[in-house]
C-alpha positions in Angstrom: 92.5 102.4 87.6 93.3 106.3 86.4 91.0 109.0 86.6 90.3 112.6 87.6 87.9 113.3 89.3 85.5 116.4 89.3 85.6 118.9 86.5 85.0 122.4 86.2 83.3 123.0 89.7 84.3 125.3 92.3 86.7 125.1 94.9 84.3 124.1 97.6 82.0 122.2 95.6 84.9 120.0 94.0 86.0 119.0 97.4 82.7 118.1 98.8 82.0 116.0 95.8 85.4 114.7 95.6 85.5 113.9 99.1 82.5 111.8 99.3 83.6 109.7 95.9 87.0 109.1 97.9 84.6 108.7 101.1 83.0 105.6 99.5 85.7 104.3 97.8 87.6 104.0 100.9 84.5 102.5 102.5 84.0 99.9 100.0 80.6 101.0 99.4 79.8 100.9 95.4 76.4 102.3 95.3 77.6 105.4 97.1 80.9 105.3 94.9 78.9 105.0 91.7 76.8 108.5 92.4 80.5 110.2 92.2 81.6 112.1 89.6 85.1 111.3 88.1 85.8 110.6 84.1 87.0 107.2 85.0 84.1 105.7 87.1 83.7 102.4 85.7 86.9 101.6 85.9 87.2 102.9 89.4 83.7 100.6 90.6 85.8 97.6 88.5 89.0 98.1 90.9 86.5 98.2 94.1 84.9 94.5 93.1 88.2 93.1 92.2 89.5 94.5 95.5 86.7 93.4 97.4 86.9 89.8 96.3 90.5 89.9 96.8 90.0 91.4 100.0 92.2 94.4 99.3 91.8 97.4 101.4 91.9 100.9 99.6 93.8 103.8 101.8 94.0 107.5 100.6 97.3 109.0 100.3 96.0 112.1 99.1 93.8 114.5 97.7 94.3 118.1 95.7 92.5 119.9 93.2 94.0 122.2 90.2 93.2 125.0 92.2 95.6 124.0 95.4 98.3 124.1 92.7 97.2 127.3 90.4 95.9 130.9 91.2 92.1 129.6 89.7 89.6 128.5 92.0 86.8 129.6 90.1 87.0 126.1 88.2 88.8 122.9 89.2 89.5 119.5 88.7 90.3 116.8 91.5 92.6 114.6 91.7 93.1 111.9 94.7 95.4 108.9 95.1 94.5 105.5 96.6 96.8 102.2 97.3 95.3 98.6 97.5 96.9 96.6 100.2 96.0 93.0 101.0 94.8 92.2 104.3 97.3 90.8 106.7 96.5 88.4 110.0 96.7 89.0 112.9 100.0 90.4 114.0 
C-alpha cells in the first residue's frame, strides 16, 4: 500500500498524528489505525488484515514530514515507510 499521510497540519501536530497512525500500524491494532489520517487509509487497514492473516509483522524504517526537507513548517505532509516480514521460528 502507498499513501501520505497527514496534510496541511503543523509541524508538531503532523508528527503526533502521524506517529500514532504508524503507532497502530506497527501494533497491529486496526481500530486505532483506522482513526488515522492518511489519503490512503483503506488501503493501508487492507495491508494490516492481509498481514495479519499471513502473520506478517510491520517494522518502521522511517518517518519525515515536508517540513524536515523544506524551510515550511507552518504546513506539512507526512510521510513514513513500513516493511512486512514473515515471522520466522525459533532460531
Amino acid at each position: 500500500a502507498s499513501s501520505d499521510l497527514s496534510h496541511g497540519l503543523p509541524y508538531v501536530q503532523a508528527m503526533e498524528a502521524d506517529r500514532g497512525l504508524l503507532a497502530a500500524v506497527v501494533a497491529g491494532d486496526l481500530a486505532g489505525a483506522g482513526r488515522g489520517e492518511a489519503c490512503g487509509l483503506l488501503p493501508i487497514l487492507t495491508l494490516m488484515q492481509v498481514a495479519r492473516r499471513h502473520g506478517w509483522t510491520p517494522h518502521l524504517l522511517d518517518y519525515r514530514t515536508s517540513g524536515d526537507t523544506c524551510s515550511g513548517k507552518a504546513s506539512v505532509i507526512g510521510y513514513g515507510a513500513l516493511v512486512y516480514r514473515e515471522r520466522s521460528g525459533p532460531a
